[in-house]
Residue, then its C-alpha position, 0 to 999 in steps of 0.5 A: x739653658x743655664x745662666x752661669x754666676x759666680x757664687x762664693x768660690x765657685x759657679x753655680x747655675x741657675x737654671x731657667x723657669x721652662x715649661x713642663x707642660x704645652x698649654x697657654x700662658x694663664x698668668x705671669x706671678x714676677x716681674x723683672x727684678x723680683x728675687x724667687x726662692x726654690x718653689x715658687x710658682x713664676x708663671x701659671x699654665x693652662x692645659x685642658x682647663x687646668x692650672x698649672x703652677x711652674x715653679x722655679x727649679x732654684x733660688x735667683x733673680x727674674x732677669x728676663x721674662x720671655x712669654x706672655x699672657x694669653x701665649x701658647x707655649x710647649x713643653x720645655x719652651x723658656x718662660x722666665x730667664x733668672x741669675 
């Protein structure tokens, strides 16, 4: 899903923070309010014993986060909602 806002003369879209990979929710690295850059990591997944980073796709503010600690999530699930 993409949250639209207007940027200058046109929209723009930022996309929300998804899950590239099933696993459970490690640890949540925003809170509501922060503003992230492109690449920062937002939530740390873990798969197999692994890490795993997600990072934002684009620059934004944390409007919503939508998971928890400790919950398991799914490919492409929604983990952080930013405008």
């Amino acid at each position: 899903m993409l949250a639209p806002f207007i940027e200058d003369k046109g929209w723009h879209s930022v996309p929300d923070v998804e899950a590239h990979i099933t696993g459970t929710v490690w640890k949540i690295e925003v809170a509501v309010g922060d503003t992230v850059e492109e690449g920062d990591t937002v939530v740390i997944l873990e798969s197999m014993k692994m890490e795993m980073p997600v990072e934002a796709e684009d620059s934004g503010i944390v409007k919503e986060i939508v998971c928890s600690e400790g919950q398991a999530v799914s490919e492409g699930d929604t983990l952080v909602v930013l405008e």
